[in-house]
DOFIKE-369840 format. One record per atom (N, C-alpha, C): residue number from 0; residue in three letters; atom name; x, z, y. Coordinates in pm, 1 decimal, decimal comma. Atoms other than C-alpha are relative to their C-alpha. Last residue first. Example, Ala and Ser with C-alpha at 12.3 -4.5 7.8 and 13.67 -1.06 7.14 Angstrom:
BEGIN
 seq type atom        u        w        v
   1  SER    N    -82,0     -6,0   -119,0
   1  SER   CA   1367,0    714,0   -106,0
   1  SER    C    -77,0     73,0    109,0
   0  ALA    N     89,0      0,0   -119,0
   0  ALA   CA   1230,0    780,0   -450,0
   0  ALA    C     90,0      0,0    120,0
END
This chain:
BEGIN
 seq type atom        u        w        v
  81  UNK    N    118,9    -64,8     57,3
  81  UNK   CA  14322,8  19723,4   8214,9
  81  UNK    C     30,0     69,8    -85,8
  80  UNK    N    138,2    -49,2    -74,2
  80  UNK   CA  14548,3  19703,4   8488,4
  80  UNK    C   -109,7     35,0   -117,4
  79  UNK    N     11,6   -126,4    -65,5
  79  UNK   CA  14855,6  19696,0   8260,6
  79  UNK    C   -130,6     82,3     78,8
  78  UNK    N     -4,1   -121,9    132,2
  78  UNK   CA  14763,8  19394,0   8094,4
  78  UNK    C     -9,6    133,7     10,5
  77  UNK    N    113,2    -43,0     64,2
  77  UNK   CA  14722,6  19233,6   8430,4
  77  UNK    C    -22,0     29,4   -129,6
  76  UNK    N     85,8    -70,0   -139,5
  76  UNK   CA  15040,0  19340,8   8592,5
  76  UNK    C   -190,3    -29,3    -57,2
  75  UNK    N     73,3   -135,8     93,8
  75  UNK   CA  15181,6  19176,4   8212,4
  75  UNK    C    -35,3    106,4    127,8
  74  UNK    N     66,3     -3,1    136,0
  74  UNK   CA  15051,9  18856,6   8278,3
  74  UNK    C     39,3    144,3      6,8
  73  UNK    N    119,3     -4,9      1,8
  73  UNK   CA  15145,4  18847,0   8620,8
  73  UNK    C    -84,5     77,9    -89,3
  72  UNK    N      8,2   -122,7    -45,9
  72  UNK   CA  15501,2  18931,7   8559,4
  72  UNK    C   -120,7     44,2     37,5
  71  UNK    N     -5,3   -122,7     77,7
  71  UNK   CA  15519,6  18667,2   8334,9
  71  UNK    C     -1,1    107,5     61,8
  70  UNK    N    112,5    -62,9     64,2
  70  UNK   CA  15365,2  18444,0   8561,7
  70  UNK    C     15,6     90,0    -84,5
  69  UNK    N    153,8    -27,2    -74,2
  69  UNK   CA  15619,2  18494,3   8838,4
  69  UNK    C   -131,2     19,8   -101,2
  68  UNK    N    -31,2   -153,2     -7,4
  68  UNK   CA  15934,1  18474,3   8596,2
  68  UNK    C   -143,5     51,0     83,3
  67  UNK    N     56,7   -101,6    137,8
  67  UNK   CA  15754,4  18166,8   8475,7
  67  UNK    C     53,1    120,0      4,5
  66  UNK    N    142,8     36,0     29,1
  66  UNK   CA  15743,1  18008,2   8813,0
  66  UNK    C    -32,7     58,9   -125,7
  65  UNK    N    112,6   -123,7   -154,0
  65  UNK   CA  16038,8  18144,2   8984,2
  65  UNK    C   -106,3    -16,3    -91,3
  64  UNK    N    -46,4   -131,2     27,5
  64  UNK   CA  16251,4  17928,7   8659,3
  64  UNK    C    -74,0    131,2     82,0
  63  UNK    N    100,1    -82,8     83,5
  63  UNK   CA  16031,2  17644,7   8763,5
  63  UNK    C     68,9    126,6    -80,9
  62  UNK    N     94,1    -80,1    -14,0
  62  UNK   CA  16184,7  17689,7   9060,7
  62  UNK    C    -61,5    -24,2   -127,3
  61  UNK    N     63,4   -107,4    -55,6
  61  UNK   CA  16477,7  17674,7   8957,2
  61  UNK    C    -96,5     19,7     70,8
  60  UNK    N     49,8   -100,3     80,1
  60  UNK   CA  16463,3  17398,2   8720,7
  60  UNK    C     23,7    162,3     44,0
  59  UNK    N    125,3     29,9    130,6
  59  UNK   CA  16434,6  17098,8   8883,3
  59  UNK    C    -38,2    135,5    -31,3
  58  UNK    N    113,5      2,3    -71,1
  58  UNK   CA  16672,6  17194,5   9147,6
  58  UNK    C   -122,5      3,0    -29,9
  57  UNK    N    -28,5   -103,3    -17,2
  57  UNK   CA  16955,4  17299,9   8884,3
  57  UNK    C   -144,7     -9,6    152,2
  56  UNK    N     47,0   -124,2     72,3
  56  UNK   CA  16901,6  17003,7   8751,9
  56  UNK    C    -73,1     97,1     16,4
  55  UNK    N    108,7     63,2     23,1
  55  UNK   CA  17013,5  16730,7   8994,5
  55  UNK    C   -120,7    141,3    -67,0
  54  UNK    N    112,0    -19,0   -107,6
  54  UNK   CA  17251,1  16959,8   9099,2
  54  UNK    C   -117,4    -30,4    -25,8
  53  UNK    N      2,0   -146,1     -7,8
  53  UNK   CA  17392,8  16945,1   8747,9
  53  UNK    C   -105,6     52,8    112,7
  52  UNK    N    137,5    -46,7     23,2
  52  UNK   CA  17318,8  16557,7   8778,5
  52  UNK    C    -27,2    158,2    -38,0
  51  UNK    N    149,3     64,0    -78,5
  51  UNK   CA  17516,4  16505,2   9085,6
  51  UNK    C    -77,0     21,4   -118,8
  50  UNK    N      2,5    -85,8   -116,6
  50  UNK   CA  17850,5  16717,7   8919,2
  50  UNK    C   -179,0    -18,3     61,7
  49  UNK    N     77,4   -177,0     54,4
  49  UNK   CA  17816,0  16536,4   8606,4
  49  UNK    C    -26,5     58,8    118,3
  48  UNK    N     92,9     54,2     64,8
  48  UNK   CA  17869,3  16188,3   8835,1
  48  UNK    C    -80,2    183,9    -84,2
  47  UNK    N     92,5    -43,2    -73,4
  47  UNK   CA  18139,0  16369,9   9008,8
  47  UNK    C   -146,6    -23,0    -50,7
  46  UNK    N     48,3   -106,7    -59,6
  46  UNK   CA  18305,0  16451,0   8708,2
  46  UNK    C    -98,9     18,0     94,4
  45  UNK    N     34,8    -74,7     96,7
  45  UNK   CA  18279,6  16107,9   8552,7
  45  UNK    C    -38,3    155,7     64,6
  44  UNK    N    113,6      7,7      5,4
  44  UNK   CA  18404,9  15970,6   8833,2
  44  UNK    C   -120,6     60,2    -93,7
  43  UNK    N     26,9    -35,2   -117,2
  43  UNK   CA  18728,4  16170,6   8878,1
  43  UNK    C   -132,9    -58,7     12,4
  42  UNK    N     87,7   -170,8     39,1
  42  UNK   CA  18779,9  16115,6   8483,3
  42  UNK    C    -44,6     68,0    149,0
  41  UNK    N    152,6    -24,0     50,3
  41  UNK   CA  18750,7  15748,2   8542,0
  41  UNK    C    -58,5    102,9     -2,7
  40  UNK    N     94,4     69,4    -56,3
  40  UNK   CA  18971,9  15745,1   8857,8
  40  UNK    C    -92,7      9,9    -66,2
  39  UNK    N     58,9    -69,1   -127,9
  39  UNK   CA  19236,0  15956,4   8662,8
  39  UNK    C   -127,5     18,4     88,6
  38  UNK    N     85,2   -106,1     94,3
  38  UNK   CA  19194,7  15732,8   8366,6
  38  UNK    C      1,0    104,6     74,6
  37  UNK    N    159,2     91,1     -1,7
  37  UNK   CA  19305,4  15409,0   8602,5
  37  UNK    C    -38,0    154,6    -70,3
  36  UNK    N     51,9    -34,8   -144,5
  36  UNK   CA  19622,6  15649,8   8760,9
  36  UNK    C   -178,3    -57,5    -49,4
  35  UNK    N     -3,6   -146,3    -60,9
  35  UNK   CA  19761,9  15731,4   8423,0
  35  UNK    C   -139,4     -0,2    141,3
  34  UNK    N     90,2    -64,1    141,6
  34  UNK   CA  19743,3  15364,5   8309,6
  34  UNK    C    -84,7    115,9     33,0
  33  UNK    N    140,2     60,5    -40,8
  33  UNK   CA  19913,7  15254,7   8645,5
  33  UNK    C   -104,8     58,1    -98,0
  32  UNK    N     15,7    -75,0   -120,6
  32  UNK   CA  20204,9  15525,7   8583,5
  32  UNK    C   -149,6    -61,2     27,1
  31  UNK    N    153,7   -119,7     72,0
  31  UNK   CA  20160,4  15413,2   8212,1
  31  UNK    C     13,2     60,3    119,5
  30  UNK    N    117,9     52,5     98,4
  30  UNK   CA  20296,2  15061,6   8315,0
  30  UNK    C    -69,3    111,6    -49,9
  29  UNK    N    102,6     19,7    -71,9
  29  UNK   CA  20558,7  15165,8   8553,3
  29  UNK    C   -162,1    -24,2    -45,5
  28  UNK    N     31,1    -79,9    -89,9
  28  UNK   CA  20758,1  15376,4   8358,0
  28  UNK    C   -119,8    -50,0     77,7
  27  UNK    N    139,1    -38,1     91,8
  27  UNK   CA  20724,0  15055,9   8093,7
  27  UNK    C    -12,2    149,1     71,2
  26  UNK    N     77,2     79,4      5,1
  26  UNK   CA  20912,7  14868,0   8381,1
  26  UNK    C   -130,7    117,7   -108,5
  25  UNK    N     49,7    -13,4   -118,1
  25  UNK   CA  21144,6  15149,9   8451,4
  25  UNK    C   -100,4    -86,3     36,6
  24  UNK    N     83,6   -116,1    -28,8
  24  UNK   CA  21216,1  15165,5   8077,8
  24  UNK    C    -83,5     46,7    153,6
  23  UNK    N    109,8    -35,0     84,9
  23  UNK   CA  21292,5  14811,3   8054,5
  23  UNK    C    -62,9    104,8     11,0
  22  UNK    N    154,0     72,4    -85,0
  22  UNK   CA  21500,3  14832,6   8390,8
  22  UNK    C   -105,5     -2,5   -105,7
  21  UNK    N     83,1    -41,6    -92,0
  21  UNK   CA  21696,6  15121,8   8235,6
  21  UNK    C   -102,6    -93,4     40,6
  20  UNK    N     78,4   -106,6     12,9
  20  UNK   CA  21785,4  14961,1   7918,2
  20  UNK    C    -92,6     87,8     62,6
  19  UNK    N    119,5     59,7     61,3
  19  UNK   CA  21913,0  14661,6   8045,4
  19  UNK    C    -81,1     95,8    -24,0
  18  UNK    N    102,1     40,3   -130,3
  18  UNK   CA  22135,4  14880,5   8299,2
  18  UNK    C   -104,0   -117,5    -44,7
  17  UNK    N     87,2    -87,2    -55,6
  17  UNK   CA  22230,5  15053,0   7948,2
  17  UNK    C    -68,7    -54,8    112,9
  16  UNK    N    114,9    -51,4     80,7
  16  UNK   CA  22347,9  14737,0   7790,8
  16  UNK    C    -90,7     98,3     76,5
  15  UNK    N    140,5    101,9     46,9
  15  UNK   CA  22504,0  14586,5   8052,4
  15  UNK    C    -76,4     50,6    -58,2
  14  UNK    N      9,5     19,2   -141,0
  14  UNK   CA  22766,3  14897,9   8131,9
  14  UNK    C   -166,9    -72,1     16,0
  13  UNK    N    132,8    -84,7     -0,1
  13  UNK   CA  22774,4  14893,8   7745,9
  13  UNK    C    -26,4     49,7    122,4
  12  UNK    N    192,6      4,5     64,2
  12  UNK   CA  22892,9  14573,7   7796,7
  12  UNK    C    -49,5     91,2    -52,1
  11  UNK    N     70,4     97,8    -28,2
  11  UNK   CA  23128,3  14670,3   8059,1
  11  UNK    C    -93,0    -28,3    -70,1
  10  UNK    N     83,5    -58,1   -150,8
  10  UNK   CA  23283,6  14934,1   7914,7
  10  UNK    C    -76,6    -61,5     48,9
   9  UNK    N    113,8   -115,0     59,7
   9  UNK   CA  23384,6  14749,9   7634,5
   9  UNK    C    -74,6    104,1     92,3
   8  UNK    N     92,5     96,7     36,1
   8  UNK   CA  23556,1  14480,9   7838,9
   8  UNK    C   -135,2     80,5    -85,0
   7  UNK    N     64,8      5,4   -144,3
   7  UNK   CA  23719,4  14780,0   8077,2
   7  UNK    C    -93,9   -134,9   -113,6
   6  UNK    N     41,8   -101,7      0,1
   6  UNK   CA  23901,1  14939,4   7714,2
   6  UNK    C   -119,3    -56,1    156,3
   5  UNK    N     74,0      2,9     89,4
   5  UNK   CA  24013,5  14568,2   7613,6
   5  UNK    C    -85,3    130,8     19,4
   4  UNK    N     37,3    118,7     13,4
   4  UNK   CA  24199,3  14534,3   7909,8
   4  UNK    C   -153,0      7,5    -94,5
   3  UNK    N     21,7    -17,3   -132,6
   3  UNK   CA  24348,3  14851,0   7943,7
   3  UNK    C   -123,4    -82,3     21,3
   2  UNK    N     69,9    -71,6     32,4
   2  UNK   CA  24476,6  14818,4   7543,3
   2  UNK    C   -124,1     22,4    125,3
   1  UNK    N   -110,6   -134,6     50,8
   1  UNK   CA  24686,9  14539,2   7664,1
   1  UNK    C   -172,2     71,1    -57,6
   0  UNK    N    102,9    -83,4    -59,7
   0  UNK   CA  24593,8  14160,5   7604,0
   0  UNK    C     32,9    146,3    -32,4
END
């Protein structure tokens, strides 16, 4: 067996090795691509969810925001008057 020989058998199994290597990693590529995509989805619900009760809120409490800027301005229009 020449040197030629023995230089293409070693080649070869680290030929093997690495194209083992890749599909493992292209398997666990795939596995936090799905991961990635589920915690996407939660944090995309999550937001909208905050989003609807912000509104929610923000309806609630402007007018009663009108409502005590209104009586405080009452209050002191009749302080003033007398």
């Amino acid at each position: 067996m020449d040197w030629a020989n023995v230089l293409v058998i070693i080649l070869s199994v680290f030929l093997a090795i690495f194209l083992l290597l890749a599909i493992v990693l292209v398997v666990m590529l795939i596995r936090v691509t799905q991961q990635i995509k589920a915690v996407t989805s939660v944090a995309q619900r999550t937001a909208e969810n905050i989003e609807s009760v912000v509104a929610s809120v923000t309806k609630v409490t402007s007018p009663v925001f009108l409502v005590g800027l209104l009586t405080k301005q009452f209050k002191k229009f009749v302080k003033n008057k007398k």
